[in-house]
C-alpha positions as CSV (number, residue, x, y, z in Angstrom):
1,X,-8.1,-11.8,17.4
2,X,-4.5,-11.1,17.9
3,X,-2.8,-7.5,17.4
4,X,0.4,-7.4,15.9
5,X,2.6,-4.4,15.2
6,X,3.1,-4.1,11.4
7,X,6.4,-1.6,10.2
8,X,3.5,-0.1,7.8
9,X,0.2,1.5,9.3
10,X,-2.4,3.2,7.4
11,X,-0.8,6.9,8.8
12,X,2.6,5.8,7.6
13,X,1.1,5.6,3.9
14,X,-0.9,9.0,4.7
15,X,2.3,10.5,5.7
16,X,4.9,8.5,3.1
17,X,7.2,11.2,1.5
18,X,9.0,10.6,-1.5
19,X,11.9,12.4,-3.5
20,X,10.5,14.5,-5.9
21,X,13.2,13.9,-8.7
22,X,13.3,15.4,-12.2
23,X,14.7,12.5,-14.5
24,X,14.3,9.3,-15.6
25,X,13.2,6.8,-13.8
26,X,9.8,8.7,-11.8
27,X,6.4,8.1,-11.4
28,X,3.6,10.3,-11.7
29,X,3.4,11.7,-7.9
30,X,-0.9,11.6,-9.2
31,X,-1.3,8.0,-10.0
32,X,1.1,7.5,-6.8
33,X,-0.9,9.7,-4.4
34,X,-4.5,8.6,-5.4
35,X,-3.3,4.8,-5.6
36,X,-1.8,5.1,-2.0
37,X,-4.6,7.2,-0.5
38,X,-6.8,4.2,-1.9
39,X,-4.1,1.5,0.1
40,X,-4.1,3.9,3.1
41,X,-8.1,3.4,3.5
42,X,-7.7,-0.6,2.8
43,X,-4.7,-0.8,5.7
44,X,-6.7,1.6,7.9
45,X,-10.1,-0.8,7.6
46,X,-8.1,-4.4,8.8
47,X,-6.9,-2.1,11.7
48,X,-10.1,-1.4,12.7
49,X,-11.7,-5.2,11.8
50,X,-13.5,-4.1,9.2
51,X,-13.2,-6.6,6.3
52,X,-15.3,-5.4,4.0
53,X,-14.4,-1.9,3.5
54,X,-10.7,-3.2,3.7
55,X,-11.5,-5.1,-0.1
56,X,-10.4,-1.7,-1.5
57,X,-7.2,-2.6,-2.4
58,X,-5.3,-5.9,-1.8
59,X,-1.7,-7.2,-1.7
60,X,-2.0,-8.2,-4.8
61,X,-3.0,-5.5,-6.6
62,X,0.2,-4.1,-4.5
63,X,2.7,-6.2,-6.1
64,X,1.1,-5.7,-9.9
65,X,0.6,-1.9,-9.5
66,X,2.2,-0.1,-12.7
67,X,2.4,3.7,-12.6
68,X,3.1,6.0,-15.6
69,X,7.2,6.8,-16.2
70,X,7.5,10.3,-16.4
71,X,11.0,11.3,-18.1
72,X,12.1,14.9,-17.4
73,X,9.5,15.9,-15.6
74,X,9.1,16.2,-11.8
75,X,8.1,12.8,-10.5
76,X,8.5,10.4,-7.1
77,X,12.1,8.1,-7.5
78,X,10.9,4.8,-8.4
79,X,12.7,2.9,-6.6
80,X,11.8,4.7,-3.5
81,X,8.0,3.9,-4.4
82,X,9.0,0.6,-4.9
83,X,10.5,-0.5,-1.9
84,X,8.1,1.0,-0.3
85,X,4.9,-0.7,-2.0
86,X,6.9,-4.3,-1.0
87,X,6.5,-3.1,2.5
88,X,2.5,-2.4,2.4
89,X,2.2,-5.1,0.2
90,X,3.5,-7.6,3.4
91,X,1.6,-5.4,5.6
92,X,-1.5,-6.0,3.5
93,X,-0.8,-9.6,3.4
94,X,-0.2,-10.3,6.8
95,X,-4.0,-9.2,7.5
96,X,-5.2,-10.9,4.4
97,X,-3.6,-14.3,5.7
98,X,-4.8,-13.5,9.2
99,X,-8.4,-12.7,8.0
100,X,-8.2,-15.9,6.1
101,X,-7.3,-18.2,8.8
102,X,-9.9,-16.8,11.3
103,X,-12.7,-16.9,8.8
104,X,-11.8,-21.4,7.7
105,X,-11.6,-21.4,12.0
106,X,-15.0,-20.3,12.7
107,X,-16.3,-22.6,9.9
């Protein structure tokens, strides 16, 4: 199996800080945290080869995650969030795809 150097590893989402912004256009820094704590211990499990437990949470479920619009209340920038759920998303991927190809080799 081949290592590669991702830009997003399972501490970067432990450690991801957003602006905390009072307006509209937030999310619910909750529903951010949990989901992202959840993608943190899928990304942590493919670096460690362990497929299963890496099922948590997939790119897919990335790309479609919707989190609750809070407007005038204290909440992460959105479009901070975003950018930085395409980035795990493609870090998610890229072990998906990997895991795929190795599992139709061994066939």
């Amino acid at each position: 199996m081949r290592h590669r150097r991702f830009n997003v590893r399972s501490e970067d989402v432990r450690t991801k800080r957003f602006n905390a912004l009072k307006f509209d256009g937030c999310y619910d820094v909750r529903e951010v945290d949990q989901f992202l704590d959840q993608a943190a211990a899928a990304l942590e499990a493919h670096e460690r080869g362990l497929r299963e437990q890496a099922q948590i949470v997939r790119s897919h479920e990335v790309e479609a995650v919707k989190f609750t619009s809070r407007v005038y209340e204290r909440g992460y920038s959105a479009q901070e969030v975003d950018v930085f759920l395409e980035e795990l998303a493609e870090a998610l991927g890229s072990y998906e795809t990997d895991s795929g190809a190795e599992g139709r080799a061994q066939r």
